[in-house]
N, C-alpha and C positions, 0 to 999 in steps of 0.2 A: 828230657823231662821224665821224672821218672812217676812209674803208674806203681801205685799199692795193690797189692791185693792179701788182704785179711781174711783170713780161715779156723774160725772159732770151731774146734774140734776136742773129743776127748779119745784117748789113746785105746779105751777099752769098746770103743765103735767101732764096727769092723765095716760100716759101710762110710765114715772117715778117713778109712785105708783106702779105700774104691777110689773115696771122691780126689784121695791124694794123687794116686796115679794116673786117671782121669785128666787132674788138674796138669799134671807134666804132660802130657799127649796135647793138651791144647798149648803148651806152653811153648811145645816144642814146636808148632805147625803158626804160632805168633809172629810176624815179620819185625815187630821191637822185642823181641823177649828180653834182647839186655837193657830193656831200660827197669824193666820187672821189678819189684822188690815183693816179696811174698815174708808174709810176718805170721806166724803161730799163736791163735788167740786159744784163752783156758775154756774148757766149757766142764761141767761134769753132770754126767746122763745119773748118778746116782751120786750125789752129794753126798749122803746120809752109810753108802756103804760102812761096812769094818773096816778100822785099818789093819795093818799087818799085824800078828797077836791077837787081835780080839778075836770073840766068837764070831764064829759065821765068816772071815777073811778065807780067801783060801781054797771056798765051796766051790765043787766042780760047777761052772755058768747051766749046764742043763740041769744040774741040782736048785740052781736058783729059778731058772725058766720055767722050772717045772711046777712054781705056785702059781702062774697065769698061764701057762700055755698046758697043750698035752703031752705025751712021748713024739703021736708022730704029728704034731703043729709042728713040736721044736724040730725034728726031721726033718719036714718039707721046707720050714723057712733057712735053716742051715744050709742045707742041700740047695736051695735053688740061689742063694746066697755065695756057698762056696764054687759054684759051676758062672755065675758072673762075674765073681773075681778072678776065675783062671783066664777067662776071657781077656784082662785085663793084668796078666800074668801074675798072678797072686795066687800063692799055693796054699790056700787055707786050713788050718784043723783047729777048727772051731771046737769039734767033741776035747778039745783038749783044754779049753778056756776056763779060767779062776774069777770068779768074782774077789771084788777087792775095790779098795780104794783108789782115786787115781792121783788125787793129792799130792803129793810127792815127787811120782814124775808129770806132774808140770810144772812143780819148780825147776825139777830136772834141767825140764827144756827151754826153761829162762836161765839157766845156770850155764848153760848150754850155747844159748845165741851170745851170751856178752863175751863166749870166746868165740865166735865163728861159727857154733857146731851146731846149730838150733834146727837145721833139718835135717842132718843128720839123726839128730835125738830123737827126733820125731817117725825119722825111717824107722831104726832100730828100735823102736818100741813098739810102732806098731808091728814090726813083725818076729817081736817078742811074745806079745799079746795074742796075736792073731794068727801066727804059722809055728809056732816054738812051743806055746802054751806053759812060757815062764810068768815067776809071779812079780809082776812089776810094781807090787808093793811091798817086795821085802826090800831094803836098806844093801841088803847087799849083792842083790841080785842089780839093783840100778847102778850100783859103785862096779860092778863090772862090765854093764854095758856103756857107761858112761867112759868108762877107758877101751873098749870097743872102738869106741869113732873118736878116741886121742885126747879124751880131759885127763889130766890124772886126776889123785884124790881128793888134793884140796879145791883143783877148778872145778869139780862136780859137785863139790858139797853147795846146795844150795843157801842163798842168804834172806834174810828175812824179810831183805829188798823184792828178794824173789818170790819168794811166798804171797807178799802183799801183791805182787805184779799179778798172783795167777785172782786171789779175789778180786782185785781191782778189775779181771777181764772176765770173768764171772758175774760182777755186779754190771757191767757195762753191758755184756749180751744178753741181761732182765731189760735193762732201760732200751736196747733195740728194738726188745719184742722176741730175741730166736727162745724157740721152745724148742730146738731140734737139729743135730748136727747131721753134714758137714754142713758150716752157713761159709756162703764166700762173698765178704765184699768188696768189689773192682775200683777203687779211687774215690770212696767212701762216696760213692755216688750210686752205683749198683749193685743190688746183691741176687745172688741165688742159692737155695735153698738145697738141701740134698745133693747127692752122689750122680749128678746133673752128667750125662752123655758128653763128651769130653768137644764135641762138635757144640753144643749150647756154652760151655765154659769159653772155648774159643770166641762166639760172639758177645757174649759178656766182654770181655775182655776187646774186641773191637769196640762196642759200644762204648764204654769206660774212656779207651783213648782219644773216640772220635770228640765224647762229650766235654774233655780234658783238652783240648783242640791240638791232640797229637792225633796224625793220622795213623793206621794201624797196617 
């Protein structure tokens, strides 16, 4: 029997990168893991961004932090943020991050799953975004990382199938209620919310198969 788990994430989240890896530690300590299917849902924390070209795409992320937060808020939250993800082996340089649209790549990564590649897109972005500080809204920055994890040109160009898929999963996490990524839910039965200790994803994921009447 196999158990869903849906994870409505955007790629320019660095604490969606946590909850990614997070999500593997419990995945891997799951007595069914191989019944698992894990699916990548669109979210985006700034709809309204630039896209690639326009004004303002582009700006270093503590250039954009820096209209709500101060120099050292952005400091401290970066810094206790990059010192959590090492924890969780992720080598962060956040001081490196581009504000930008995400649009695009998650067509990507719909372009992505209908060959097989769909977490892979999702690794390699985020740690495009998050450890590289590439700009995952230029066109051809995604066309190379896109043959990174083995599309070539034409299976990464995204279709407008795909496009539609990431609004259609955008409008779907309005109608759920998520105001905030990583949201993860376990056999459209459970959900949790945030970058959740990878011991609470674990019992989500018990929960979910017991409720599903697979034992876990």
């Amino acid at each position: 029997m196999t158990l869903t788990v849906e994870i409505w994430s955007d790629v320019a989240c660095p604490w969606c990168y946590l909850g990614k890896r997070r999500l593997e530690d419990a995945l891997a300590r799951f007595d069914r893991n191989d019944e698992v299917e894990v699916t990548w849902r669109s979210f985006q924390l700034q709809p309204g961004a630039p896209r690639f070209g326009e004004p303002g795409a582009g700006t270093p992320t503590r250039e954009y932090l820096a209209g709500r937060f101060s120099p050292a808020q952005i400091e401290e939250m970066q810094g206790r943020l990059t010192a959590l993800a090492a924890e969780d082996g992720l080598d962060y340089h956040l001081d490196l991050g581009r504000h930008g649209n995400t649009f695009d790549a998650h067509a990507l990564i719909h372009a992505a799953a209908r060959q097989g590649f769909g977490d892979a897109m999702v690794e390699r972005l985020f740690k495009a975004q998050h450890v590289e500080g590439l700009r995952i809204d230029n066109p051809a920055v995604l066309t190379e990382l896109a043959a990174e994890v083995g599309l070539d040109e034409a299976a990464a160009t995204p279709t407008e199938a795909d496009r539609q898929a990431v609004r259609d999963e955008i409008e779907e996490a309005g109608q759920i209620g998520i105001t905030g990524v990583p949201f993860f839910l376990f056999g459209r039965r459970l959900a949790v919310s945030g970058a959740q200790p990878s011991e609470l994803l674990l019992e989500g994921l018990k929960q979910a198969a017991a409720q599903a009447g697979s034992p876990a």
